[in-house]
LUMDONU-163763 format. One record per residue (C-alpha): z, x, y. Coordinates in steps of 0.05 Angstrom, whole numbers, plus 5000, padded with zeros to 4 digits. Layout:
N
ZXY
...
REM end
This chain:
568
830155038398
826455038471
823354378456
820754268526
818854638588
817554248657
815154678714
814754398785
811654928851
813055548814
808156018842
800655778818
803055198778
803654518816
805954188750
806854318676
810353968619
810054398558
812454138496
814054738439
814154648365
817955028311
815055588281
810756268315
807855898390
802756458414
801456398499
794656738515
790956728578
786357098632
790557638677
793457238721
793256648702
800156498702
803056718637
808757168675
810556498708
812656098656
817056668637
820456708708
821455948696
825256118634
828756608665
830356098719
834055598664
837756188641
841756268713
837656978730
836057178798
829456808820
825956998887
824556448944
817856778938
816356408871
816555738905
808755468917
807155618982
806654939036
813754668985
820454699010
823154798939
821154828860
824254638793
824454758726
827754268670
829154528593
830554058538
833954448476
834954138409
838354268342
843254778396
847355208346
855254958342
857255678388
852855368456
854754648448
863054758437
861555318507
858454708544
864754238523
869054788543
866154828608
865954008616
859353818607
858553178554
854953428493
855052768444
849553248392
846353758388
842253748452
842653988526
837953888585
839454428638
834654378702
834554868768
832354678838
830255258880
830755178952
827455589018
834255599043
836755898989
840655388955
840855278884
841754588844
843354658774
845754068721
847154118651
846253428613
846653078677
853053438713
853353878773
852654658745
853255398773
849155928764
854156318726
855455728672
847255828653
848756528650
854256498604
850455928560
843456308570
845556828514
846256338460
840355848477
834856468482
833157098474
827757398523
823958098495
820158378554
813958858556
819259378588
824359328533
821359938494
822360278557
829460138559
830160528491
829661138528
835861048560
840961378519
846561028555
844860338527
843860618455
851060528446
851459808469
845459678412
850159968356
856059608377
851758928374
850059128302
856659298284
859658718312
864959058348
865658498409
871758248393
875059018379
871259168452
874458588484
881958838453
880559568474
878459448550
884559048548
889059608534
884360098572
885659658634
893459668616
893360448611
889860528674
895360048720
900360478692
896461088715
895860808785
903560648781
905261348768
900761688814
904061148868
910861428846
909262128853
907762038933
911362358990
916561909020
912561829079
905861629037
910361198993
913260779052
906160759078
903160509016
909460009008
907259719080
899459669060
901359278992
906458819020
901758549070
896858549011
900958128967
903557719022
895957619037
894057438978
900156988960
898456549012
890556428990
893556298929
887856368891
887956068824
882956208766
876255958770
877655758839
870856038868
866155758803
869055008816
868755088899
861455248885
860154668850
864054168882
859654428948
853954378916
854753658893
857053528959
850753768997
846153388945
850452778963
850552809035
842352949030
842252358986
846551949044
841952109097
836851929049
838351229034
841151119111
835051259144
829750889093
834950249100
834150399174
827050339172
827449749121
832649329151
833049549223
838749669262
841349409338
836649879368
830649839329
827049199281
826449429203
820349259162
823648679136
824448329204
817348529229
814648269155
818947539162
816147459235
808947499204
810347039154
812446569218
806346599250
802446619185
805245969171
803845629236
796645779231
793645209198
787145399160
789846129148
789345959064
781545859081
780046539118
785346969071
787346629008
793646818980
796447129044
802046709057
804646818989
802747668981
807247539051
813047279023
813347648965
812448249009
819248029043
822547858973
820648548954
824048909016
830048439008
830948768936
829849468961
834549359019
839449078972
838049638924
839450228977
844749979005
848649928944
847050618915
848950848999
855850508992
856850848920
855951618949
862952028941
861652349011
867052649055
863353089113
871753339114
871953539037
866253969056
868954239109
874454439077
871154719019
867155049061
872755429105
875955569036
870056009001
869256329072
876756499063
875656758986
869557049010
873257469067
879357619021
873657818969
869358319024
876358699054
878558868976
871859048949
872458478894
869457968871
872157278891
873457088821
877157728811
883257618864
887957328824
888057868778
887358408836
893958068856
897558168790
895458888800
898359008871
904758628845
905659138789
903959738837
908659438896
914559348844
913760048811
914760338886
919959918893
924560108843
921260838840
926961198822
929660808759
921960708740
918261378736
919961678670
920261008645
913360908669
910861678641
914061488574
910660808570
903661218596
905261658537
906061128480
900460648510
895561308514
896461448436
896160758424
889060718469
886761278434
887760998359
883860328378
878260858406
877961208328
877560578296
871360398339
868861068325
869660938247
866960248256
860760478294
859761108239
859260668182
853960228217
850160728243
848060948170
846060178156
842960068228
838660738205
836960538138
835459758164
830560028220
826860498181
824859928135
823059568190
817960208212
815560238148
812859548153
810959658221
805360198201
810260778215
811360958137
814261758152
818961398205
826561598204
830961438253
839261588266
844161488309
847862068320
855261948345
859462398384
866462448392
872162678419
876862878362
883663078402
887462678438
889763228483
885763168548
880862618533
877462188567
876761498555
871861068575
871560168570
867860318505
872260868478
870861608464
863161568435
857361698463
851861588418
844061668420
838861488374
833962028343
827461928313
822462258267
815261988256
811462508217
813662758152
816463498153
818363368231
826163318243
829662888284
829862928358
831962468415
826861808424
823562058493
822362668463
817662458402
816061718422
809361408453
809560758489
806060388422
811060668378
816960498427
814059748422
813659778348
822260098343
824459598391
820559018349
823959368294
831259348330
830258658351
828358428277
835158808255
840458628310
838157838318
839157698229
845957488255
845257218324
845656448333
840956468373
835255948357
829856158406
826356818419
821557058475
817157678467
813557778535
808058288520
811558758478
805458938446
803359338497
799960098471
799159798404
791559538381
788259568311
792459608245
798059698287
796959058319
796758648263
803358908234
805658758295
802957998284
806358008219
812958128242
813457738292
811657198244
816657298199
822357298256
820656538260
822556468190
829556358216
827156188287
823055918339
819256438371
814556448424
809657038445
805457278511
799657678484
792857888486
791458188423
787757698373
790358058313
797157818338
794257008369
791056858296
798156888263
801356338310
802655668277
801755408347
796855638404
797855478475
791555778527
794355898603
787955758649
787555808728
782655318765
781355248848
780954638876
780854408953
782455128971
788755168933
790455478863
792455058798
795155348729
794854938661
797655018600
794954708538
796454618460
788954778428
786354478374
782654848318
776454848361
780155078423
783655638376
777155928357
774456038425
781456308454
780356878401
773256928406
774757108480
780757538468
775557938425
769758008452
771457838532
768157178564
761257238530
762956848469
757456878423
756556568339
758457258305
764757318350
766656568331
764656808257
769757378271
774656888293
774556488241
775057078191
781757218230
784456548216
782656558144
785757148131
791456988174
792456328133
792156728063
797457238090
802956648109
800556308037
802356948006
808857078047
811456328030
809656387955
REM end
């Protein structure tokens, strides 16, 4: 669970420290009043993109600290994996943004990448935006939403594998099948390649550590200059008197001033214990300066060796991370020219078996991803029946490519597959952007979202505005599923609809305030009074009057009754 959120010069908001509960947490506020910002601050802890933009103007960098609890088994044995100390079931990740760029991530304490809150984001939270409907119009994702249904990650991961096999020997052929002249030409380009490459020697997961190991060197030699120049100022140097001298010389003359205890009582001694103070400190900093693992070198020579991987990664169009493999790959293409005229119809006979082979692992997928489309189907139109869409059928049609002969593969097989909906009875099916609005889009992806998380680990779920186009009845069925998804977990919500705000078990109002010409943003948990006014406004505007507190109350009533109901 997100238990806690702390926000520092993101945008509007100077400071916040939210602190989430279990259960349906409902966000509500004026437009613009920072509601999109505490999502870009989640976004931030999950290791996506973030503009320097977001940083509150006049700072010279923000950050945002997450404390998780009761993390499922999958997330905590990933951060152990990836050597971060995880002694329960918790992790604290925090992000510093910089104006330069930079970015400072830790997890539980230890230097972090980008990349390793990537890879972790997926099974900490979820995040549902207001534009996700729109992304069911894109028939080339529909695929990747069966597949997550079916479960077919581990079958996906086996297939590229072979997919990637079948296309080196492809590029081995096609190398065999040169001229002479384009062959020995070729040979010269991937010898100096390999020899190139050789020589980085680039091991796996070089890059990801470098990055680290750079960034906990910059924070340490920032830390360093830190600590020198405040001892400098404290403790003086051969050049210059410190605080603590100029502070012991007072106390000198201080002391030769007889009567001084009459005219300021107590100075003598606030004196000294000034100097005892700054002895302390001085003490203090210089220890933690002399405990700094700094080596200007070891960052200089990390330094020349990303710009190396870097260069490496910009002349062979690949990522950094991806030149060890792309070496493998020249190896196998270099020794198949090599020995090119033992090899070829070795090579087309091994093309041969590996192809049929490729193509089997594609039918299974396509058998796998048949018999879940019928339960998908059947799943989701439940889902639309509760969702105030009763005449609501939807399928996902699957095509195929059923010979061998001449096919063409793709990294997720031979399928492409779309989904097809029908929402009036009598109508027949027909492709989602065809028959769709933009409430009932909201309302099928609320409905694919209840379906495809039942078996995610995933204890936390986000829904940014996804009500958007929906109001009335529609609105509260909306409500009312979104309530039951926190059954199984925590889930918090960005609306303005009061039919969906009076289900919440928990109800945070997002307010904007000016002050000495600059803006604030605040987030609080409202009580029972606060609650009543939040919906009174998200009725009936700013003029809150008795009958639309009388309405709000109503809402809450019958919003208690339904969750009695649901529980009993």
């Amino acid at each position: 669970m997100l238990r806690s959120l702390s926000i520092e010069n993101i945008a509007v908001i100077e400071r916040a420290d939210i602190d989430f509960e279990d259960g349906f947490s409902v966000l509500s506020g004026e437009t613009g009043a920072g509601k999109s910002i505490i999502i870009d601050s989640i976004n931030a802890i999950l290791g996506f993109r973030v503009s320097r933009e977001l940083i509150r103007t006049g700072m010279s960098s923000a950050s945002v600290t997450a404390y998780f609890d009761r993390v499922n088994n999958k997330a905590i044995e990933k951060a152990r994996e990836m050597g971060f100390d995880c002694h329960d079931d918790t992790l604290l990740i925090r992000r510093e943004m910089h104006l330069d760029g930079r970015n400072v991530c830790r997890i539980n304490g230890k230097p972090a990448v980008l990349s390793m809150l990537r890879e972790l984001s997926g099974m900490l939270v979820n995040v549902h935006g207001q534009h996700d409907g729109q992304s069911l119009l894109d028939e080339n994702l529909h695929i990747d939403y069966l597949d997550v249904f079916a479960g077919l990650q581990p079958d996906l991961e086996v297939f590229s594998e072979e997919y990637d096999a079948l296309l080196q020997l492809n590029r081995n052929i096609k190398a065999l099948s040169l001229s002479n002249a384009e062959k020995e030409k070729r040979i010269a380009q991937l010898s100096d390649y390999v020899s190139e490459l050789r020589e980085a020697s680039v091991a796996e997961g070089e890059y990801q550590s470098l990055l680290t190991l750079r960034s906990t060197l910059l924070r340490s030699e920032k830390v360093g200059t830190t600590l020198s120049a405040a001892m400098q100022l404290i403790s003086g140097d051969d050049d210059n008197e410190g605080a603590l001298t100029k502070v012991s010389e007072s106390i000198k003359i201080l002391a030769g001033c007889t009567g001084i205890e009459n005219e300021v009582p107590g100075a003598l001694n606030i004196s000294k214990d000034i100097e005892a103070l700054l002895s302390d400190l001085s003490s203090e900093l210089s220890s933690a300066f002399f405990k700094i693992d700094f080596s200007a070198e070891q960052l200089s020579d990390t330094e020349k060796r990303l710009d190396e991987m870097i260069a490496l990664s910009e002349k062979h169009k690949a990522e950094p991370d991806m030149l060890p493999k792309l070496l493998k790959e020249f190896e196998s293409e270099l020794d198949a020219l090599l020995n090119s005229e033992d090899n070829l119809e070795e090579l087309k006979e091994q093309y041969s078996k590996r192809r049929s082979h490729v193509f089997s692992l594609a039918k299974q997928l396509t058998q796998k991803r048949t018999e879940a489309s019928e339960r998908l189907s059947e799943l989701v139109r439940e889902e639309l029946v509760q969702l105030d869409m009763p005449s609501a059928k939807m399928a996902a049609e699957i095509i195929s490519q059923e010979s061998p002969k001449g096919v063409r593969f793709t990294r997720k097989g031979i399928d492409t597959v779309r989904f097809l909906l029908s929402t009036n009875k009598g109508e027949s099916l027909k492709p989602l952007s065809k028959v769709a609005s933009g409430g009932e889009l909201s309302r099928i992806m609320l409905a694919l979202k209840k379906v495809l998380s039942a078996g995610e680990p995933v204890c936390t779920a986000i829904f940014d505005e996804i009500d958007t186009g929906v109001s009335g009845r529609a609105a509260n069925k909306v409500g009312q599923k979104l309530y039951e998804i926190s059954g199984g977990r925590q889930v918090l919500c960005i609306t303005h609809l009061p039919q969906i705000a009076c289900l919440a078990d928990h109800h945070y109002r997002i307010s904007k305030s000016e002050e000495n010409e600059r803006t604030y943003t605040k987030v609080e948990n409202l009580d029972e009074k606060g609650r009543l006014e939040e919906l009174s406004r998200l009725t009936s505007g700013m003029n809150i009057t008795k009958a639309s507190l009388e309405g709000a109350a109503d809402m809450l009533a019958i919003a208690r009754e339904y969750k009695k109901n649901l529980t009993n």
